[in-house]
C-alpha positions as CSV (number, residue, x, y, z in Angstrom):
1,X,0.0,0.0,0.0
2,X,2.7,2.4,0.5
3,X,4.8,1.5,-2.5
4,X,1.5,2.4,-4.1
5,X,1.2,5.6,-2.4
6,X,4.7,6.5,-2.7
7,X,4.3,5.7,-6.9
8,X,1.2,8.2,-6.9
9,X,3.2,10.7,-5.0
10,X,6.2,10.5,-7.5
11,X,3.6,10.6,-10.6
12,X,1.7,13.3,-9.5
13,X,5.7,15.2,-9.0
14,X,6.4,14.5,-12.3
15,X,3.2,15.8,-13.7
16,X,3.9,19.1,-11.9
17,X,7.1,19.5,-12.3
18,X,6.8,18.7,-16.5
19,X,3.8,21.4,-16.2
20,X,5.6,24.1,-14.9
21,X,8.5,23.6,-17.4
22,X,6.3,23.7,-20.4
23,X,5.2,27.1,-18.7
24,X,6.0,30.2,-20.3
25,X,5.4,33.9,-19.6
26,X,3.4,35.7,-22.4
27,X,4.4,38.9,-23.9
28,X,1.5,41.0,-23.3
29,X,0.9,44.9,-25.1
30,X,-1.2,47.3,-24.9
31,X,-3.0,50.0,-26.8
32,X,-5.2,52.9,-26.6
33,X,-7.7,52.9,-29.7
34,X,-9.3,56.0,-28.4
35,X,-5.8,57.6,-28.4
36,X,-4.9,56.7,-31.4
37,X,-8.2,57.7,-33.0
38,X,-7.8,61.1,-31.9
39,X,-4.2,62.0,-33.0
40,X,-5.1,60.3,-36.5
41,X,-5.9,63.6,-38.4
42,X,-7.7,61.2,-41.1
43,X,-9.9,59.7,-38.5
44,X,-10.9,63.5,-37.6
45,X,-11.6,64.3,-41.1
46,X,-14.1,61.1,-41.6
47,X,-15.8,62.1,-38.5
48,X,-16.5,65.8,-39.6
49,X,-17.7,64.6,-43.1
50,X,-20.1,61.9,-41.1
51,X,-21.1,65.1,-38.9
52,X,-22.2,67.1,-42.2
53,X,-23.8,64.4,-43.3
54,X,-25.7,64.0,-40.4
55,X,-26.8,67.5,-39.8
56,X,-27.6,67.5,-43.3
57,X,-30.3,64.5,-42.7
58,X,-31.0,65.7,-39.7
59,X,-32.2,68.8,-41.0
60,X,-34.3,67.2,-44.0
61,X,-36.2,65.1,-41.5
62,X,-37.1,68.3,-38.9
63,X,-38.2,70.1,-42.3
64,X,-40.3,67.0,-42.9
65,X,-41.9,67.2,-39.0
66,X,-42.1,70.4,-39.4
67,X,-44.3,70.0,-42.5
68,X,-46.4,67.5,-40.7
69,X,-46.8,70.1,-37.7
70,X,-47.9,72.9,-39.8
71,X,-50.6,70.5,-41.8
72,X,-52.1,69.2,-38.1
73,X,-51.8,72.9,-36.8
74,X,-54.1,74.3,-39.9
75,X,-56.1,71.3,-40.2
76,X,-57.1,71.7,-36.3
77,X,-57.8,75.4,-37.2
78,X,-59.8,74.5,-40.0
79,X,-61.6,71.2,-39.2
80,X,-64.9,73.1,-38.1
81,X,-65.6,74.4,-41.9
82,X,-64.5,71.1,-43.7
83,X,-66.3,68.7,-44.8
84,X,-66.5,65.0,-43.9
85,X,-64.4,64.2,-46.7
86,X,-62.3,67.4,-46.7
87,X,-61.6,65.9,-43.2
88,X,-60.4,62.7,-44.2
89,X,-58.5,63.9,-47.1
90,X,-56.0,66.1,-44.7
91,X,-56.2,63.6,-42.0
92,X,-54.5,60.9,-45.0
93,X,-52.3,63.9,-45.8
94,X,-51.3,64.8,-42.4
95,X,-50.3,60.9,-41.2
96,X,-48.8,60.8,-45.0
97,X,-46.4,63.3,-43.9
98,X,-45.8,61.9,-40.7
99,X,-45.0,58.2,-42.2
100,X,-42.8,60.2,-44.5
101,X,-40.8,62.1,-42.0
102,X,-40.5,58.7,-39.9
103,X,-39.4,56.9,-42.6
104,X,-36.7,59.4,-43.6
105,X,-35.6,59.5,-39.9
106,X,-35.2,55.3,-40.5
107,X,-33.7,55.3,-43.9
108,X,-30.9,58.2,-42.5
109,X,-30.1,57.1,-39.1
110,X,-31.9,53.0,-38.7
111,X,-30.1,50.4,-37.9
112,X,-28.8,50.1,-41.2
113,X,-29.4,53.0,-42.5
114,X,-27.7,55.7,-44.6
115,X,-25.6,57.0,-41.4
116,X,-24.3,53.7,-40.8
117,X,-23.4,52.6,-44.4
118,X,-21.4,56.0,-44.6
119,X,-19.8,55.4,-41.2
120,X,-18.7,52.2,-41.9
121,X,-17.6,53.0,-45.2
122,X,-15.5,55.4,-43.9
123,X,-13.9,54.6,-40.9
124,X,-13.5,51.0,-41.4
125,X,-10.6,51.0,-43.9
126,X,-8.9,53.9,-41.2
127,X,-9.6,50.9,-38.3
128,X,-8.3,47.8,-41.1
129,X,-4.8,49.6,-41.0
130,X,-4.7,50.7,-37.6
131,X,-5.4,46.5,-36.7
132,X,-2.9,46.0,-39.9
133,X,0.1,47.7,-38.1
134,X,-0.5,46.7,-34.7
135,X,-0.7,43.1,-36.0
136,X,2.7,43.9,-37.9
137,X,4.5,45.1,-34.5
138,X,2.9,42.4,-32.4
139,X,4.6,40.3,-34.8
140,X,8.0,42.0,-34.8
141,X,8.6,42.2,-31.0
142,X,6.8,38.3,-30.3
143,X,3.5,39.8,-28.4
144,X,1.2,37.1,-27.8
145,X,-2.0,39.6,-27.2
146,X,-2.4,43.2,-27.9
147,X,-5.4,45.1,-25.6
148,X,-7.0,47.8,-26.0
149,X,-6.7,49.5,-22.7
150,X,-9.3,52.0,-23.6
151,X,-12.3,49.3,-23.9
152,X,-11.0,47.3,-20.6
153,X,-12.9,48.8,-17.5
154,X,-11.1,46.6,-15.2
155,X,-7.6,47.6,-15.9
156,X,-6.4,49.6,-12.9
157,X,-2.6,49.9,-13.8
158,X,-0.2,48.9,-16.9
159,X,3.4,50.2,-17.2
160,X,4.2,52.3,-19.9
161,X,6.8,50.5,-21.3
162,X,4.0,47.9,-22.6
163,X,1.9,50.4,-24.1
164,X,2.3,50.3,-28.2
165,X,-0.1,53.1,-28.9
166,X,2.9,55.9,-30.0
167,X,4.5,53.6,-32.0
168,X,1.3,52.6,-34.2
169,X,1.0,56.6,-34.6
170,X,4.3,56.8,-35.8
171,X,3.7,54.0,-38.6
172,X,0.8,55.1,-39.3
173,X,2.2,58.8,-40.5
174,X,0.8,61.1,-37.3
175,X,2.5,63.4,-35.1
């Protein structure tokens, strides 16, 4: 029985002892997407055209509210001297108006709509070589994973030596 023992003991030393060999410490980096967004003058320049864009749509659905407004507004003033079928006839105008402004508002900023198309179209080739030349140095200096310290909540502290962030800028052409 204690041979036995003693041949578990040995087994279960051997098993541990291989593990922690095999062990190895992983090169971890970090980067800050929002950072690198920011200094990226061609990342600003998408986001003001998506902004124009978006006031511009904006502004086209509020003139189509506004339309709708104004048709209720007189058609409340007016109801008393229509007819029956006057009545119906700006009611079916009115909640024409209304279904068109709501399905501007949809078509511009739904969830796949014309504010997202343009977005994506946009920003993601900026994003593609940002993840490109991360990718590249994580490959050059061996990192195992590359975090974005930005989207990590739970990160309280990281040493600056393992944050990549400047040196993506600098391939990537900013100042």
């Amino acid at each position: 029985m204690k041979k036995l023992f003693y041949i578990a003991l040995c087994a279960a030393g051997l098993f541990l002892l291989g593990g922690t060999q095999t062990t190895q410490a992983q090169k971890i980096a970090f980067v800050d997407m929002q950072y690198i967004l920011k200094n990226l003058p061609q990342y600003e320049t998408a986001n003001e055209q998506l902004s124009m864009v978006s006031k511009r749509w904006q502004r086209e659905v509020d003139a189509l509210n506004e339309e709708a407004r104004v048709l209720q507004s007189n058609y409340q003033t007016e109801q008393i001297f229509l007819s029956e079928e006057m009545k119906q006839k700006r009611e079916a105008e009115i909640l024409a108006k209304e279904k068109e402004a709501l399905e501007a508002k949809r078509r511009y900023f739904g969830k796949d709509g014309e504010l997202f198309k343009k977005r994506e179209a946009l920003l993601k080739p900026i994003q593609d070589e940002i993840y490109s030349v991360i990718q590249d140095i994580a490959q050059e200096k061996h990192y195992d994973f590359v975090k974005d310290r930005s989207a990590d909540p739970s990160l309280i502290y990281m040493s600056s030596k393992m944050d990549i962030s400047d040196q993506v800028l600098q391939r990537l052409g900013a100042k």
